[in-house]
N, C-alpha and C positions, 0 to 999 in steps of 0.2 A: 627537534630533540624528542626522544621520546621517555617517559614515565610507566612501571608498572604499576595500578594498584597497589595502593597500601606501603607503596617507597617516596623515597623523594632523591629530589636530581639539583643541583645546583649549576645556574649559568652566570655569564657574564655581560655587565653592561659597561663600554669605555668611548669616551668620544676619541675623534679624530684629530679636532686641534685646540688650543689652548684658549677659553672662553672670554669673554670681554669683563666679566666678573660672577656673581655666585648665581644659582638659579637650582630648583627641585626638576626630579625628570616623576611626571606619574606615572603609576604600572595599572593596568583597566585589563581584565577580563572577559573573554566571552567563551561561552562552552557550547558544542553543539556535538550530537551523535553522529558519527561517521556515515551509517547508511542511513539515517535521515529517521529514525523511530524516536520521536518526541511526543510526550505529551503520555505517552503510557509507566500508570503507578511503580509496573516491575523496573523500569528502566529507565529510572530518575540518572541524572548524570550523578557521579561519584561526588566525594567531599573534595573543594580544591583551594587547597591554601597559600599565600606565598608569605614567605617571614618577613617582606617590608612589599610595602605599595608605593613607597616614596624614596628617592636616591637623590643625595645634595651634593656637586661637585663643584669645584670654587676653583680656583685660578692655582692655589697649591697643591688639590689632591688633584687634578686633573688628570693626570699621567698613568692612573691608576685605577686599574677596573676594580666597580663594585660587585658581589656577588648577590645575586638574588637564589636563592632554594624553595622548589617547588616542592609540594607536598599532596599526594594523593593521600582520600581516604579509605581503609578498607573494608568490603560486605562480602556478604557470602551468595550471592544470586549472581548466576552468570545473564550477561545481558547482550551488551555490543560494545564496541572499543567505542573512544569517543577524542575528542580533539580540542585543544584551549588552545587561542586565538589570544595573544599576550601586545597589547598597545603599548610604546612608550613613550609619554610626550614632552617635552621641555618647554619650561616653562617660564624661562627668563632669559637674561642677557642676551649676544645675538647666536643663542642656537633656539629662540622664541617660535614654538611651532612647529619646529621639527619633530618627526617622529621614526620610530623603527619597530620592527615589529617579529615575535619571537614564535612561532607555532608550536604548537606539545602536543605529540600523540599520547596518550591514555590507553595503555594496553590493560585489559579487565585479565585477573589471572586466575578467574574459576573455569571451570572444567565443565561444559555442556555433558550433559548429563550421570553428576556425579549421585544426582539423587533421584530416590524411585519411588515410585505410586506401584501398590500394590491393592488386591481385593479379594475379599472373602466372605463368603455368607456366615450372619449371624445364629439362625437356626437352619437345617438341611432341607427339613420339610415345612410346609405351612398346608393349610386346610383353605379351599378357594372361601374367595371375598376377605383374606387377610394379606398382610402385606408381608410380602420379599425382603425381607431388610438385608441388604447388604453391606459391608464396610471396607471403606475405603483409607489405606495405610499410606503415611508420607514419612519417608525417614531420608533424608533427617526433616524435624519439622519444621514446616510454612514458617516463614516470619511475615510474608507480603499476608493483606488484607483479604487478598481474593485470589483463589487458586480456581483454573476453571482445566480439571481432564476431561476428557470428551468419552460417554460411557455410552453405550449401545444394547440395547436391549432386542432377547432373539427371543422368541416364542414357541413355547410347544404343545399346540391343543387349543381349544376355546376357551381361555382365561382371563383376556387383555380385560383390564380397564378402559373403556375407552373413554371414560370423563375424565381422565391423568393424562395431564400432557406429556407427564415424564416418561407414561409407557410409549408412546407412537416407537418404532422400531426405528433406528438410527441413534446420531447424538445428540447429546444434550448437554446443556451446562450445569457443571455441578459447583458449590461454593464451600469453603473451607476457611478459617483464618486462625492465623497463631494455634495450630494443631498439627497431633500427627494422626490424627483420625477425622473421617468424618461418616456419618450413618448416614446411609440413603435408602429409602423406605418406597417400594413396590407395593402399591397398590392392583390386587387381582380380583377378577369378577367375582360376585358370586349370583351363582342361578338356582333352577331347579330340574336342571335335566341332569340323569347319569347318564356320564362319561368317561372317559377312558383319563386316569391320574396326567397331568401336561407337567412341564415348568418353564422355567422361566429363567434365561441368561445374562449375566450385566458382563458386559467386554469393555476394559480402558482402553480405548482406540490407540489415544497420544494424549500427550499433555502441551499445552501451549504454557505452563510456567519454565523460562528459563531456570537449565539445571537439573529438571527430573525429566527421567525418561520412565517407561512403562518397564517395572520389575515384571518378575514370575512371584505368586500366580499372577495374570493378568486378567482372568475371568470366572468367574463363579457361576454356581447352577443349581436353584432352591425345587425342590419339586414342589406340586403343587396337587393335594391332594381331592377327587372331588369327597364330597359326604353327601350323595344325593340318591345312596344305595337305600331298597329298602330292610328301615330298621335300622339303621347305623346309629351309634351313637358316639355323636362328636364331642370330644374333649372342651373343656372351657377353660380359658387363662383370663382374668383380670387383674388391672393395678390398681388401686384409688388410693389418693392420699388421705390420709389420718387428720388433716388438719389443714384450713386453705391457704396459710401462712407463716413461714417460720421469721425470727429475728437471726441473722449472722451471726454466727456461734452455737447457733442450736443446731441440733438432729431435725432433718426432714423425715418421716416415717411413712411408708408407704404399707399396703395393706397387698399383699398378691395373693390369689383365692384359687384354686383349682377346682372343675368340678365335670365330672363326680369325682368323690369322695378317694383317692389311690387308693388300694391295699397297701401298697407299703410307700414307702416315702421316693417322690421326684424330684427331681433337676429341672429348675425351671431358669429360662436365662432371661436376665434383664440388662438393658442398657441403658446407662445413663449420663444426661449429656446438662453443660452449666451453659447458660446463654448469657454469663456475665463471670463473674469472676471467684468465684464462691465457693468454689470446690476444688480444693488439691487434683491435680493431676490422678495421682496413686488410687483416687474413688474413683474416678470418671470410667465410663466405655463399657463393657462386656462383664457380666460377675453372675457367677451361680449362686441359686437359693432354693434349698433343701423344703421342699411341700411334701405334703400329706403324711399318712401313717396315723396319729390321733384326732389330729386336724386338715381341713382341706385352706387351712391359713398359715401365712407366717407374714411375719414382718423386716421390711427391708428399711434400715435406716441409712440416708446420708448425713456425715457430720458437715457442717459447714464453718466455712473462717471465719472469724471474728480479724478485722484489721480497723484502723485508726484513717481510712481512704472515707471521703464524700463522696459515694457513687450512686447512679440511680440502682431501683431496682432490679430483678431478673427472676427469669423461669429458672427453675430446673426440672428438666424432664427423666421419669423412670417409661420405659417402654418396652413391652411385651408384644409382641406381633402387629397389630395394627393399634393396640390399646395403648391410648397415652393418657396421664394424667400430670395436670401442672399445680408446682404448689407457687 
């Protein structure tokens, strides 16, 4: 018989011939994935229920099949079909030990891939020996623990990092959970020779999470500025937080400094990201903040939630090009 996801199906159990007196038949379970992918997080077997594990038939009801109704549960991660293996055993009189046995296919009813990884750079440009930030979109978002697409980095000029393992060209594993974002941050050389402006390319190859496939854009492209000209004068972004601790419920306040000094007022972009639970959605990820003009300061405050939860602590990070500060 088979089951789709998220339905349920009803069968039948009846004997053959009329018992010697009453006895229970038991119903025992076993689940296995159909092409044999066990043991991976994304593709746990589904929820499987049955409205009784036990059937009592006696010398009067005998003649009369019981019904058992299976029950799939429903997720939203496409994975692989999978198959229950239904024992039935009797357990008395003389049908003692007999047994019969029911197979259920488990048809999964998501859609390979209904959902998409996309990417896009944070800033256009960065100044070498800062980092590339690029960011990585999941819609709809990750519910699994661990999403790994496979990004690839292409190179143009003398920039690499080569103390970053994440630059080596090819792919790599990136990690995400319960998001629809994640920031991945390129670290580039910096030296002392001029040279010719390079950058630097992040490609989603593919994604090994069932259910997302690689959207448009799929690849992003930061230039990368050198400042090794003589006489040049390179811009300055820093973050630092105002205070090395907040309590839940209060404003985190970070300090962003430009220098030198604008003539008139910038657009400085920061990202910010909760490494626990702390921060509404609606604050998180990518926000403009208005610098210079009287000052080469402003202040960036995140509000944070007050809830009634026992949790440990956590960062929050504000980040400006390769500048991070944690409060």
């Amino acid at each position: 018989m088979q089951v789709d996801e998220g339905d349920s199906t009803p069968y039948t159990v009846k004997l053959a011939t009329r018992p010697s007196g009453s006895f229970a038949v038991s119903v025992s379970i076993a689940v296995s994935s159909v092409s044999g992918r066990t043991g991976n997080k994304y593709r746990d077997p589904p929820h499987f229920n049955l409205d009784k594990n036990q059937l009592i038939f006696t010398q009067e009801n005998w003649k009369r099949p019981q019904t058992v109704t299976v029950s799939i549960g429903e997720d939203d991660d496409w994975s692989t079909n999978w198959a229950a293996f239904l024992t039935h055993t009797a357990l008395g009189a003389d049908y003692s030990g007999v047994t019969a046995k029911q197979d259920v296919w488990i048809r999964d009813n998501d859609v390979a891939g209904q959902g998409t990884v996309t990417i896009t750079y944070i800033s256009q440009e960065v100044y070498e020996g800062e980092s590339a930030q690029f960011l990585m979109r999941f819609s709809p978002a990750v519910k699994q623990d661990i999403l790994d697409p496979q990004l690839a980095l292409t190179w143009d000029g003398n920039f690499r990092n080569t103390g970053n393992a994440l630059n080596a060209v090819g792919c790599h594993t990136v990690y995400a959970g319960h998001s629809t974002s994640y920031l991945c941050r390129v670290q580039t050389d910096d030296d002392a020779t001029e040279e010719m402006d390079g950058s630097v390319t992040a490609t989603v190859t593919h994604s090994r999470l069932p259910g997302y496939r690689v959207g448009s854009p799929g690849s992003a492209t930061v230039i990368i500025r050198d400042d090794d000209a003589l006489g040049e004068m390179r811009p300055l972004v820093s973050v630092t937080g105002k205070s090395a601790s907040v309590t839940e419920g209060g404003e985190a306040a970070f300090n962003v400094e430009v220098w030198p000094v604008p003539t008139s007022p910038i657009t400085v972009n920061v990202f910010t990201e909760d490494h626990g639970n702390f921060v509404s959605a609606a604050d998180l990820g990518a926000k403009n903040i208005q610098v210079g003009g009287a000052s080469r300061n402003a202040t960036y405050a995140v509000k944070t939630i007050d809830d009634s939860v026992d949790e440990p602590d956590a960062n929050l990070y504000v980040t400006y090009h390769q500048v991070k500060t944690t409060r």
